[in-house]
VEXMI-606498 format. One line per field, with one value per residue (C-alpha): residue in three letters; residue number from 1; x, y, z. Coordinates in nm, 4 decimals, m for minus. Example, Ala and Ser with C-alpha at 12.3 -4.5 7.8 and 13.67 -1.06 7.14 Angstrom:
// VEXMI-606498
rest: ALA / SER $
nr: 1 / 2 $
c1: 1.2300 / 1.3670 $
c2: m0.4500 / m0.1060 $
c3: 0.7800 / 0.7140 $
This chain:
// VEXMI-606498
rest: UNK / UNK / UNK / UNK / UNK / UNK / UNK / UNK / UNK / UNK / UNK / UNK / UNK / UNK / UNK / UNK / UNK / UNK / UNK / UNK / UNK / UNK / UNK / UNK / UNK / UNK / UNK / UNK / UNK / UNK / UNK / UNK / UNK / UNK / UNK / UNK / UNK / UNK / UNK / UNK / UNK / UNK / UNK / UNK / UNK / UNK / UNK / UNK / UNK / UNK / UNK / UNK / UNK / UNK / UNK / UNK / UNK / UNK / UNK / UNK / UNK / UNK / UNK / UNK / UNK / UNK / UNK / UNK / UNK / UNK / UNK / UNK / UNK / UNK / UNK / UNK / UNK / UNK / UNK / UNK / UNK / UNK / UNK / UNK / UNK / UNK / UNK / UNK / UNK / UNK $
nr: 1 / 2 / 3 / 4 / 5 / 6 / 7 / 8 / 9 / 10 / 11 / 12 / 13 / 14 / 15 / 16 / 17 / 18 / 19 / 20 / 21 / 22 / 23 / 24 / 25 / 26 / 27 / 28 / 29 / 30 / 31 / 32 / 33 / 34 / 35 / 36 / 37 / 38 / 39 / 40 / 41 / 42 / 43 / 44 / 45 / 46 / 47 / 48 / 49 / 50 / 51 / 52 / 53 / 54 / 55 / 56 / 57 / 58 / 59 / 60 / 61 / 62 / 63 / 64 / 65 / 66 / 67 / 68 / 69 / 70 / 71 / 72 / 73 / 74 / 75 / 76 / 77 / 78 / 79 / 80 / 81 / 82 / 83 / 84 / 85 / 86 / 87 / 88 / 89 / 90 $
c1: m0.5981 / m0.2754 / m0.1238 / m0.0810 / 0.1101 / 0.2175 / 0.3098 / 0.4489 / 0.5885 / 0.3964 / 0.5386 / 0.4423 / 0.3053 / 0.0588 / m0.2748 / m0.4540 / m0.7849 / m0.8466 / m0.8431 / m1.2102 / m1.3589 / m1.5949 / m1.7308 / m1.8194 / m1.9367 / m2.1403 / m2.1198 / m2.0810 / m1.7688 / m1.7329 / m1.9534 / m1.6501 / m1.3962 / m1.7168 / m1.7119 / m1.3949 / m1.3583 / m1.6472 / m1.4869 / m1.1001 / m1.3060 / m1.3948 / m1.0528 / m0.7332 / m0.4596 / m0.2366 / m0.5454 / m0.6162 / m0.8985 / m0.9752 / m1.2025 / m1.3360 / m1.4588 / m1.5242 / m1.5283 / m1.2328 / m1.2285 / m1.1623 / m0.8414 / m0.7233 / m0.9688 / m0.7808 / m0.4667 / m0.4890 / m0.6911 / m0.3341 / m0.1146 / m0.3063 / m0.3601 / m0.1275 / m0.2671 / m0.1093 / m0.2068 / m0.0352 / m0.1681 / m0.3593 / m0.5001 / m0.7014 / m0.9133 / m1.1258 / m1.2936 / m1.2540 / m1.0012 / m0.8744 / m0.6914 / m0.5995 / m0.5195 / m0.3534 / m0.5489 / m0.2425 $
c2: m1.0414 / m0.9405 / m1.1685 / m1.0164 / m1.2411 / m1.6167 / m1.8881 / m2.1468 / m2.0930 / m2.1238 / m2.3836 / m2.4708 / m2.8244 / m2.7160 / m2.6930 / m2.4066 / m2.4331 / m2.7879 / m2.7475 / m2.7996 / m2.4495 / m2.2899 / m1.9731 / m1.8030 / m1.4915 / m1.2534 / m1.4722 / m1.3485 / m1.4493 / m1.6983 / m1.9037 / m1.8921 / m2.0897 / m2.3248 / m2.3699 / m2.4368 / m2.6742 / m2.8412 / m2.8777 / m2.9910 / m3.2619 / m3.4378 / m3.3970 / m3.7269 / m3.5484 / m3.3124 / m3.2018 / m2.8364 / m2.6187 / m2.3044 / m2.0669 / m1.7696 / m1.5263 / m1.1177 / m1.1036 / m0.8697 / m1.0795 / m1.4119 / m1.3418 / m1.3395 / m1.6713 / m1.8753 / m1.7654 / m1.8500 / m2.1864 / m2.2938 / m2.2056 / m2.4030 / m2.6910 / m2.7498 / m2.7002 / m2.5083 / m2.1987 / m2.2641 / m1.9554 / m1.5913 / m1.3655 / m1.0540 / m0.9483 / m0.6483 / m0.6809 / m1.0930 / m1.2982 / m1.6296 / m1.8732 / m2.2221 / m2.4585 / m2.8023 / m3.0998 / m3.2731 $
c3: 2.3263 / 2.5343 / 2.7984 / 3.1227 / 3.2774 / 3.2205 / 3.5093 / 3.2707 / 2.9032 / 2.6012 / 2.3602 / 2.0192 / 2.1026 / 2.3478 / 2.1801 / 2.3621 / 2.1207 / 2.2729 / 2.6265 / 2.7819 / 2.7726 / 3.0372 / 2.9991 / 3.3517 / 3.1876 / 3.3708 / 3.6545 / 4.0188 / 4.2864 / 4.3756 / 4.0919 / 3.8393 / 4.0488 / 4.1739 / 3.7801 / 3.7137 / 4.0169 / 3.8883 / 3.5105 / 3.6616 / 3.8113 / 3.4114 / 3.2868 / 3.3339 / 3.4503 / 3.1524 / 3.0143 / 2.9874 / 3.0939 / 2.9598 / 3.2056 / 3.1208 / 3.3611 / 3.3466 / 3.7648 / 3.8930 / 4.1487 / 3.9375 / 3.8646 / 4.2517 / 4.3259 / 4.0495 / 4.1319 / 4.4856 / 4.4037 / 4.1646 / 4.4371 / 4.7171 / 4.5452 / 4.2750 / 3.9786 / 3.7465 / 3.5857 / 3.2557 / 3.1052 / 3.1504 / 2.9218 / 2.9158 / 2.6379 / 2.7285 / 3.0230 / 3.0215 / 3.2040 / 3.0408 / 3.2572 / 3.0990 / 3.3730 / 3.3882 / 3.5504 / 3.7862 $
């Protein structure tokens, strides 16, 4: 897995494997960010979201989505031809 790019810095007591994980494999634009929107919505606010998503297009949704509303994109990630965003309910 390589990062591409990171929004916030990775520290040692974040623990990535435990963030709520949703795997939007496979699935068309926009149904990935309707997915994740849908997941932000169970989590109290600090807790982490992991979305997975192999849409090109997923990676400008969510980063739009974080900067309109907030959220932060704590994290990004491309492995092969899937996108990993981890996101932090505010």
């Amino acid at each position: 897995m390589t990062t591409t790019t990171q929004q916030a810095a990775q520290r040692q007591d974040v623990h990535w494997e435990d963030a709520l994980r949703v795997d939007a494999s496979g699935l068309p634009c926009p149904q990935p960010l309707l997915a994740m929107r849908r997941a932000l919505k169970q989590l109290a606010p600090g807790e982490l979201l992991h979305l997975i998503a192999t849409d090109p297009a997923s990676q400008r949704d969510i980063r739009s989505f974080c900067d309109l509303s907030g959220v932060p994109l704590a994290r990004v990630e491309t492995d092969g031809e899937a996108f990993h965003f981890w996101l932090q309910q505010i």
